[in-house]
Structure formats: structure tokens, C-alpha cells
C-alpha positions as CSV (number, residue, x, y, z in Angstrom):
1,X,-51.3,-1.0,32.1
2,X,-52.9,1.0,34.8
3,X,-52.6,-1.2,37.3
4,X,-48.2,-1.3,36.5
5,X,-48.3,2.4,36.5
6,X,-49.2,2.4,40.1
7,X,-47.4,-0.7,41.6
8,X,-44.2,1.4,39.8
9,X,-45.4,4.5,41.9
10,X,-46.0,2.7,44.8
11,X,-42.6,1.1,44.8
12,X,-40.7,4.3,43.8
13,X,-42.4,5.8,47.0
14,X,-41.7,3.2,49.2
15,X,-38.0,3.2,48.2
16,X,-37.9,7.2,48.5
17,X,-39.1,6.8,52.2
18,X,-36.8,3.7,53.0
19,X,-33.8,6.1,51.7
20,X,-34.6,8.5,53.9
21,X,-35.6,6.7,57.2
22,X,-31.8,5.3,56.5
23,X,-30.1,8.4,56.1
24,X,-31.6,10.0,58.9
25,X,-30.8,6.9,61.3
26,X,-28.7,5.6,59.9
27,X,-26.2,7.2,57.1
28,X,-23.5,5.2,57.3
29,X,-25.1,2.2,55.8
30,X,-25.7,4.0,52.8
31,X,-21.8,5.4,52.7
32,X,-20.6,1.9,53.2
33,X,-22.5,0.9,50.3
34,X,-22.2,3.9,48.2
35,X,-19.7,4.0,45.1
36,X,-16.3,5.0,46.0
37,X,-17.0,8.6,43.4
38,X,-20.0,9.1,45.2
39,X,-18.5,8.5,48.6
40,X,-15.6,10.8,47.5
41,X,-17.9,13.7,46.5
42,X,-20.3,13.1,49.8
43,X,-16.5,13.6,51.9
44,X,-15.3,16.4,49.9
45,X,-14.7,19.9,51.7
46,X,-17.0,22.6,50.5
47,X,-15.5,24.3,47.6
48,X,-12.8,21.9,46.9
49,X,-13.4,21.6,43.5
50,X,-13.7,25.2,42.8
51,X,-10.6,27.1,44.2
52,X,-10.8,30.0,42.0
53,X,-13.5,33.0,41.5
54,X,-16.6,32.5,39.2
55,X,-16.4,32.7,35.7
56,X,-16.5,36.4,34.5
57,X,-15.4,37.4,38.2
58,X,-13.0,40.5,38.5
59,X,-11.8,39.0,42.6
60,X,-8.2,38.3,40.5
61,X,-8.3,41.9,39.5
62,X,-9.6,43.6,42.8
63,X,-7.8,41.8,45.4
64,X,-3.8,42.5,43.2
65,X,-4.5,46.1,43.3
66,X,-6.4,46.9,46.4
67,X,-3.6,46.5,49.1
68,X,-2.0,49.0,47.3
69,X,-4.7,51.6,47.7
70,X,-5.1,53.9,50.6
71,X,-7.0,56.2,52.5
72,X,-5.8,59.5,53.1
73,X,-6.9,62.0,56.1
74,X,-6.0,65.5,56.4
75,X,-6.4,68.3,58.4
76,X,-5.8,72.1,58.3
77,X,-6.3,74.8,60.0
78,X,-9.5,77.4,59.8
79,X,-9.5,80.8,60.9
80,X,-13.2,81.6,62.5
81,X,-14.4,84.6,61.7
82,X,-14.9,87.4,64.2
83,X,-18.8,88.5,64.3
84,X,-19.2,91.7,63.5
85,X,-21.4,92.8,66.6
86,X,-17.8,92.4,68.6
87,X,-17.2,95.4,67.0
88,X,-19.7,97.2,68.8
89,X,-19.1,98.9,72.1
90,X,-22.5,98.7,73.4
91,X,-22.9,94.6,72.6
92,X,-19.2,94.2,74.3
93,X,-20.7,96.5,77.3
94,X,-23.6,93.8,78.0
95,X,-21.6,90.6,76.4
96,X,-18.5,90.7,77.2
97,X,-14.9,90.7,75.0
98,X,-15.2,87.2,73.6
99,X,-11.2,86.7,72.4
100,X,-12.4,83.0,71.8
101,X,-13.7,84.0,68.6
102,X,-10.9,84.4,66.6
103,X,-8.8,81.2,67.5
104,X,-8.3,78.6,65.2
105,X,-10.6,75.5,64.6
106,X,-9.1,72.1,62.8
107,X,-10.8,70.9,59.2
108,X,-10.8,67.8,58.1
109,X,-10.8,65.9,54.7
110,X,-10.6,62.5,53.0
111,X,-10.0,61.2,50.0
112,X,-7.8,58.0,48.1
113,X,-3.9,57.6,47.1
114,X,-2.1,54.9,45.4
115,X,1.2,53.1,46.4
116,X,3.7,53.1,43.5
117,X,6.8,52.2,45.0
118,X,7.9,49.8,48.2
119,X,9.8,52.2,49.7
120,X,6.6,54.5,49.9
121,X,6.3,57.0,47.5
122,X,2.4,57.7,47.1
123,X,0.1,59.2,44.3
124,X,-2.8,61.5,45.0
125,X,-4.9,64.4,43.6
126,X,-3.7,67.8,44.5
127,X,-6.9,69.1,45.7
128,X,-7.0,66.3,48.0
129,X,-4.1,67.5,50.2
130,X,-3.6,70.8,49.6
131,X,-3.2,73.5,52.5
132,X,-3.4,70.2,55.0
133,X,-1.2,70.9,58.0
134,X,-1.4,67.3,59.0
135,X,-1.5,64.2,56.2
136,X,-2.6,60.8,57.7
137,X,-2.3,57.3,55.5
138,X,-4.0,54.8,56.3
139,X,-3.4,51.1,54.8
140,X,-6.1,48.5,53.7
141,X,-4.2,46.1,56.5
142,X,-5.3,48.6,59.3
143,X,-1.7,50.0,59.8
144,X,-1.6,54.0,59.4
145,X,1.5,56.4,58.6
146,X,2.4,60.5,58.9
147,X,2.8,61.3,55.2
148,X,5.1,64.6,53.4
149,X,4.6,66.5,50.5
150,X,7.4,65.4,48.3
151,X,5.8,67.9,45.8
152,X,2.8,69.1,43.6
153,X,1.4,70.1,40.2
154,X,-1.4,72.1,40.5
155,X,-1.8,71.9,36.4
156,X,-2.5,68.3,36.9
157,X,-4.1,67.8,40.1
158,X,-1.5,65.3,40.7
159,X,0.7,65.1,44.5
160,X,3.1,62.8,45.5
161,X,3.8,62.1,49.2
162,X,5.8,59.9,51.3
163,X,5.7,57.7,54.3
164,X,8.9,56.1,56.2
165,X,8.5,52.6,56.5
166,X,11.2,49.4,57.8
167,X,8.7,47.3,56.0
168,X,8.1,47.2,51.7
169,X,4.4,48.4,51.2
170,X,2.7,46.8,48.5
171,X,3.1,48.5,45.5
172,X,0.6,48.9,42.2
173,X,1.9,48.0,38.4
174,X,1.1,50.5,36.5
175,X,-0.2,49.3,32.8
176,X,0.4,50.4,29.3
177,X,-1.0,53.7,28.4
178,X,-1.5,52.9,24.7
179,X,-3.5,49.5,25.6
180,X,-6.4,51.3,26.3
181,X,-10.0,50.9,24.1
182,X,-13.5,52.7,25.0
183,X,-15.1,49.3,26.3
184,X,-12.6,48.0,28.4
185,X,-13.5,46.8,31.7
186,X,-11.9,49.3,34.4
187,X,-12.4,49.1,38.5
188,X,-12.5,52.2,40.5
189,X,-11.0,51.7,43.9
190,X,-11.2,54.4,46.9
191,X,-12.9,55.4,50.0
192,X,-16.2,56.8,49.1
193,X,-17.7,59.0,51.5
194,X,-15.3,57.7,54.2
195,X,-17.2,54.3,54.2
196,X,-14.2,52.3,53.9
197,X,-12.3,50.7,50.6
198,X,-14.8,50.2,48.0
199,X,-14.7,48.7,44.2
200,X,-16.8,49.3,41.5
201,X,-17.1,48.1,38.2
202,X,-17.5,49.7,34.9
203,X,-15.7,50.8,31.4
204,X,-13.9,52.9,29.5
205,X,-17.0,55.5,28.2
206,X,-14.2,57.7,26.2
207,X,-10.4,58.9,26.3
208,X,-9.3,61.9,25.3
209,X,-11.7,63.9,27.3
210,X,-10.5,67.6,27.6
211,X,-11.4,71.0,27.7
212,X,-13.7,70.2,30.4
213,X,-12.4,73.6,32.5
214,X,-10.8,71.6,35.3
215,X,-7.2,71.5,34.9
216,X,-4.5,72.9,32.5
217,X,-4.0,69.9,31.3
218,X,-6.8,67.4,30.1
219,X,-6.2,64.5,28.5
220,X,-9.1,62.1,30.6
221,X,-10.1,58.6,30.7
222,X,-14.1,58.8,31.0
223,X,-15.5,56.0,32.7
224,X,-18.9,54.9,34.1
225,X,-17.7,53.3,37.0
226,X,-19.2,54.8,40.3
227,X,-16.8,57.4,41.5
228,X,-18.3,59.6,44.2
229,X,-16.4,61.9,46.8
230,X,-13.5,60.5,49.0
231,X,-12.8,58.1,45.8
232,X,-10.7,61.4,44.7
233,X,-7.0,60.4,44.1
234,X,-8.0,56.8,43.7
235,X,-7.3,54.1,41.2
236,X,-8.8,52.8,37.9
237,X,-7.5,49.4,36.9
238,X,-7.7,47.5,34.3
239,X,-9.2,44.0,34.5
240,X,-5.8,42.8,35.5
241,X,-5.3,45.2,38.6
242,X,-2.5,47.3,36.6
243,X,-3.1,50.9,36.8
244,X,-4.4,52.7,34.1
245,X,-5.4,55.9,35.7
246,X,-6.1,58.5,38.8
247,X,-9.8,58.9,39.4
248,X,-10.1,62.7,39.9
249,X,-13.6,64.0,38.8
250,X,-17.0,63.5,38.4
251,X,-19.7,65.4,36.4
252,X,-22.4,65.4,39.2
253,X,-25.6,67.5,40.2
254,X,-26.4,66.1,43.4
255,X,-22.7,65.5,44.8
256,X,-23.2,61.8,44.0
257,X,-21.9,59.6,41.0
258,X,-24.5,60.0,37.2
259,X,-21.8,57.4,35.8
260,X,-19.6,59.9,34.3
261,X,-16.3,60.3,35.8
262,X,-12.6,61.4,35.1
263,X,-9.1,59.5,35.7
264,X,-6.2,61.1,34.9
265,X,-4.0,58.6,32.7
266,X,-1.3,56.5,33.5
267,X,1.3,58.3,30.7
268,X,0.4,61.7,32.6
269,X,1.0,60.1,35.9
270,X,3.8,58.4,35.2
271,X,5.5,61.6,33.7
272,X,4.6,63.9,36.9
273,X,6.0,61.2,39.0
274,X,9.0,60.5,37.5
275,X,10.0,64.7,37.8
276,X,8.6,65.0,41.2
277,X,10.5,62.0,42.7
278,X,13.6,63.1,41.1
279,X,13.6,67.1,41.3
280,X,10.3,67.6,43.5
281,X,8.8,69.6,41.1
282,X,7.4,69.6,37.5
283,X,9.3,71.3,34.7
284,X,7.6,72.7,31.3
285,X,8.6,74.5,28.3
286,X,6.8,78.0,27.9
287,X,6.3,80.7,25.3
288,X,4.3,82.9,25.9
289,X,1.9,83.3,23.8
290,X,-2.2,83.7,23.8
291,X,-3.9,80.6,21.5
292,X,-7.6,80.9,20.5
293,X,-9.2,77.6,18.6
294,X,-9.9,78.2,14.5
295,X,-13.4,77.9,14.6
296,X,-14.8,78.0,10.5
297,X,-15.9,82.0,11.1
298,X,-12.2,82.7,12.2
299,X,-10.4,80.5,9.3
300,X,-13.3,82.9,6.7
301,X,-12.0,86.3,8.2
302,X,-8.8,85.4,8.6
303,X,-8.8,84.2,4.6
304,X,-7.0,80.7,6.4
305,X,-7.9,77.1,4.1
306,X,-9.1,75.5,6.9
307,X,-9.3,75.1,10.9
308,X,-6.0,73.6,11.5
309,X,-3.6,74.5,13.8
310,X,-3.4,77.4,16.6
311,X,-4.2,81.1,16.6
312,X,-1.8,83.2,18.3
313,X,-4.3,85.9,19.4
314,X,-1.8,87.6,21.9
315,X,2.5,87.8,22.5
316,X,3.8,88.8,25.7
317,X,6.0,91.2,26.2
318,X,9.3,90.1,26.2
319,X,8.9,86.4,26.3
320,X,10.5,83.9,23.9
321,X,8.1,83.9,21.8
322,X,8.3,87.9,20.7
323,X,11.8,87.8,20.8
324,X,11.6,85.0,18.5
325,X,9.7,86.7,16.4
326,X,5.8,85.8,16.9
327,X,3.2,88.0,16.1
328,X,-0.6,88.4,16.7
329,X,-2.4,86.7,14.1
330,X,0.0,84.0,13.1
331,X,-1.5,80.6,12.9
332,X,1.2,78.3,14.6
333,X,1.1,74.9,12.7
334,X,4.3,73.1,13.4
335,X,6.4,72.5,16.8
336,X,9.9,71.2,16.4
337,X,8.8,69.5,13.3
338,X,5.5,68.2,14.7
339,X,2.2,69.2,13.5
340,X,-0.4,71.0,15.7
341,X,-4.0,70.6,15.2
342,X,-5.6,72.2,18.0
343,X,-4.8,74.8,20.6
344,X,-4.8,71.5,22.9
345,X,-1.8,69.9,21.4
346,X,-0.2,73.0,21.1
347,X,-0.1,73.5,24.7
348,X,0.4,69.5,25.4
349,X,3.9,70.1,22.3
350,X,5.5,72.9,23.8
351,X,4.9,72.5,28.3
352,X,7.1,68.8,26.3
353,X,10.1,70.6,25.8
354,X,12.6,71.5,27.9
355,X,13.7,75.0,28.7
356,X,16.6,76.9,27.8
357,X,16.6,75.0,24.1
358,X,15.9,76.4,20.6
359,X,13.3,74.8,18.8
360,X,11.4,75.7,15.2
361,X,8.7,76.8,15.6
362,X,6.0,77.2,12.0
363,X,3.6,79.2,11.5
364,X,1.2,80.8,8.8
365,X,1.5,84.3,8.1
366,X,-0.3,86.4,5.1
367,X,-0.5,83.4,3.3
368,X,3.0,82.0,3.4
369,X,4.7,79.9,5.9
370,X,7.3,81.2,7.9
371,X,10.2,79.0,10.2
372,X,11.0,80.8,13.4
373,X,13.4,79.9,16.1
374,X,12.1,80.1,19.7
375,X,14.3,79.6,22.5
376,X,11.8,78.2,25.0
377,X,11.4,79.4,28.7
378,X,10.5,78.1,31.9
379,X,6.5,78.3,32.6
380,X,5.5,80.0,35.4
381,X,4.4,78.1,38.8
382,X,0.5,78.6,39.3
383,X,0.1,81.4,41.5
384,X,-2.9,79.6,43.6
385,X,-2.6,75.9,43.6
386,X,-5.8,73.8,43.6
387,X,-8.8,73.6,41.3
């Protein structure tokens, strides 16, 4: 039995080294005798049977959404600051009058902005471009564009510019803003620390996020993809390239990404586009009043049942709300016959409707509830725009 085992070996080796002798010097024998299916896969072009990305690849996602991302370069002004020994006559005496010190040196900044429409209308963060004297855009093809303000909302960090173009520019789809789940697979697209486009993976960590103390309005996506500077004004997409949000913060101690980062969601977006695009400005409904949250040692002095609602701590003089009859220490707990659980929504209910209208407004007061009509006003423009 021995002795078969190694005449078996023997001939198994021999054949192995006849096989490759022949394909060395000769391959074609071995084609010409081959199988016609092994022939066909020997002849095949790399990759022909696999056209498409791996399985559990997001290149489907990445490569729909990413010509419609951009880089954005500003620049603005700075005024250098003159030293104060130019002040001094004896330091001039010996120095000289410098005048040079007080001209005017350029700053420049980067950061991400999404196409929404073929004809060129952009999205961006506010912060990103505001004060630039100059706005640059530069597509993912190479070609670049002078952008405009077309307008702003501070209260959002959301801008919307424009570039002139003979050509359609490739626009993003924005998604569903009630699709979204904590878990969802998301991709952050933008120009991180001016390295060029960039996509990183990662999911929905929580929605909802707010009083966070960077906007008026809060109402973030939370996601652990890597968003780091320059990726501000950005997109978040879903794992079919649709837009789902505008990256716009991180939490951060060292400048760089901890996997906690803000987008600013599609039905916010989508709202402060529409009004910018048509009247170049945002327009909310405004009281005037000052809301404290009902924490439980408030709702105990106060003798209220329980935390629900809004405390109006303070009424402005003459605004709609006293002449509708508001007063310190009503709990509001109804807008236009929807309920108010927070200061939050409160806020969110009434910057909804629009000015110049009467609406009811409930509230709680010694005990009893009391319908008021308000007829709401305008809200101020932020003084200083930015963060």
C-alpha cells in the first residue's frame, strides 16, 4: 500500500511539472485543449463578471451625491491693528511713520456647499460665508464659479448662494425628512481641512438634538460620521445619496472629529430654501415674550400639576403678546390649537406662523385655563449674524 502511495505522488508530481514546463513554453497547447468554459474564463477581461461595487459597498451612494457637493473659498478683508508704540513720538523720531500698518490684509476660509438646483442655487452654513467680500465655488469636475449671497438666516446657520452657469450643474435629491431612524447608515461629504472631497461613513447616533447653545433653532441629526473643519456646510446622505441633512457642527476638544457631529435636517433646509429663493429672506411669527422650561421645583412653587408646557417669565412692552393680553407667570400650553410641551416647541409653533394673523393662544393662569387672541408680529432680524 506504501509502495501505491508514492508511485501516486510521484506521478501527481511529475504531471504538476509537465503542466508547467507547458504553460511556460508553450500555453497555447494547453488553451487548444482546454474546455471551451475554461477557455472562456482564461479570455475573459478582468472584472467582467463583476460590474458593480462589492456587496455592502456604499460607491452607489457616494458617487450620485458627490458631483453635487462643492468646495467653497472665501475671502474678506482684515483690518491690522496699529501698534501702539506708533503712538509714541520718540519711537516715530528713531523709526519712522510706518502708514503700512494700518492697510488692509485678505483672510481666507473654506468650507463645503451643496447644489440643489441646475440652474445653481447652492446650500451652505452661514458661518461659512459670512462677512466674505469674495465667494469662490469650486466643482468636484475641476470647473470653479464667482458665487452671491442670495440671502441668510443667521437663526439657522443656513446661506444660499448662486452661481451663473450656460451649463445644468448636477443637482442633489433631497430625501424624506420623516424616513429617518437612529441607526441608519448616513455619508458625510465635504472638504476637510482643504484636502480635497472626502466621504466618510457612519450613522444616525440621535435626532432631535437641541438646546446645544449653537443656534436659535435646533432640531439636529447626530451622527458619528467623521466631520472635521472645512466639511462645514456639507452633506449627510442617506445610503441612497438623497440628502438628509447639512453637516454644521461638531462637539470637539482638539479641533478634530470625537464622532459626534451635527447636520441640520432636510425639513429645516428645505423650509429656509424655499423662503430665501423666493423672497431672499426668512420670515417668522413673533410674540414677544420671555419662556423659562418647568423644571419639577418650578411646577411645586408655582402650585402647576406637572412640567408641561411653557413659562412665560417676561412680556415685552408693547408687543403682541401684552396687547393680547399675556402676563408674567402664565404657563402657555396651546398654540393655534396645538399643544406645547416644552419651551422648544413653543418657539419651533409660533417663528411657524405667519405675521400679521390672529391666532389662540392657551394658557394656564391661577388654576384655570384662559383662551387669548394674539395677533402675531414679525421677529426681529439678529442684530449680529453668525454663531
Amino acid at each position: 500500500m506504501r509502495r501505491l502511495w508514492l508511485i501516486f505522488a510521484q506521478a501527481v508530481t511529475a504531471s504538476v511539472a509537465v503542466l508547467f514546463v507547458l504553460n511556460t513554453l508553450k500555453p497555447e497547447w494547453l488553451r487548444d485543449a482546454a474546455p471551451d468554459a475554461v477557455v472562456a474564463i482564461l479570455e475573459a477581461p478582468a472584472g467582467a463578471g463583476n460590474p458593480g461595487p462589492a456587496p455592502g459597498s456604499y460607491a452607489d451612494a457616494a458617487q450620485r451625491s458627490m458631483p453635487a457637493v462643492v468646495h467653497i473659498f472665501t475671502t474678506k478683508a482684515v483690518q491690522n491693528q496699529r501698534h501702539p508704540l506708533m503712538n509714541d513720538p520718540v519711537f516715530r523720531h528713531f523709526f519712522g511713520d510706518r502708514q503700512g500698518n494700518d492697510e488692509q490684509q485678505r483672510s481666507a476660509g473654506l468650507g463645503s456647499g451643496v447644489i440643489v438646483s441646475a440652474d445653481g442655487f447652492i446650500l451652505t452654513n452661514n458661518h461659512v460665508i459670512e462677512a466674505a467680500d469674495e465667494i469662490e465655488i469650486a466643482l468636484n469636475d475641476g470647473r470653479k464659479f464667482s458665487a452671491s449671497v442670495i440671502g441668510r438666516d443667521p437663526e439657522t446657520d443656513l446661506a444660499v448662494l448662486r452661481v451663473q452657469t450656460d451649463t445644468p450643474l448636477p443637482a442633489i435629491t433631497f430625501s424624506r425628512g420623516d424616513m429617518l431612524h437612529v441607526g441608519d447608515v448616513v455619508l458625510a461629504i465635504g472638504n476637510p481641512f482643504g484636502v480635497g472631497q472626502t466621504v466618510t461613513m457612519g450613522i444616525i447616533s440621535a435626532l432631535g438634538r437641541s438646546q446645544l447653545g449653537i443656534n436659535t433653532f435646533e432640531n439636529y441629526i447626530q451622527t458619528d460620521a467623521a466631520i472635521n473643519p472645512g466639511n462645514s456646510g456639507g452633506a449627510l446622505v442617506d445610503n441612497a445619496g438623497n440628502l438628509v441633512g447639512i453637516n454644521t457642527a461638531i462637539y470637539s476638544r482638539s479641533g478634530g472629529s470625537l464622532g459626534i457631529g451635527f447636520a441640520i435636517p432636510v425639513s429645516i433646509v428645505r423650509n429656509v430654501l424655499e423662503q430665501i429663493v423666493a423672497t431672499g429672506e426668512v420670515t417668522r411669527g413673533w410674540v414677544g415674550v420671555e419662556i423659562r422650561e418647568i423644571t419639577p421645583e418650578l411646577a411645586t412653587s408655582f402650585g402647576l400639576r406637572g412640567t408641561e408646557g411653557a413659562l412665560i417669565a417676561g412680556v415685552l412692552r408693547d408687543s403682541p403678546a401684552e396687547r393680547g393680553g399675556v402676563r408674567p407667570g402664565d404657563v402657555l400650553i396651546a398654540v393655534d390649537g396645538k399643544s406645547v410641551q416644552d419651551p422648544k416647541e413653543m418657539l419651533e409653533l409660533v417663528a411657524a406662523l405667519p405675521p400679521g394673523k390672529t391666532f389662540s393662544f392657551r394658557v394656564r393662569r391661577a388654576g384655570e385655563e384662559v383662551d387669548l387672541s394674539v395677533a402675531v408680529g414679525r421677529r426681529p432680524t439678529p442684530k449680529a449674524a453668525g454663531r
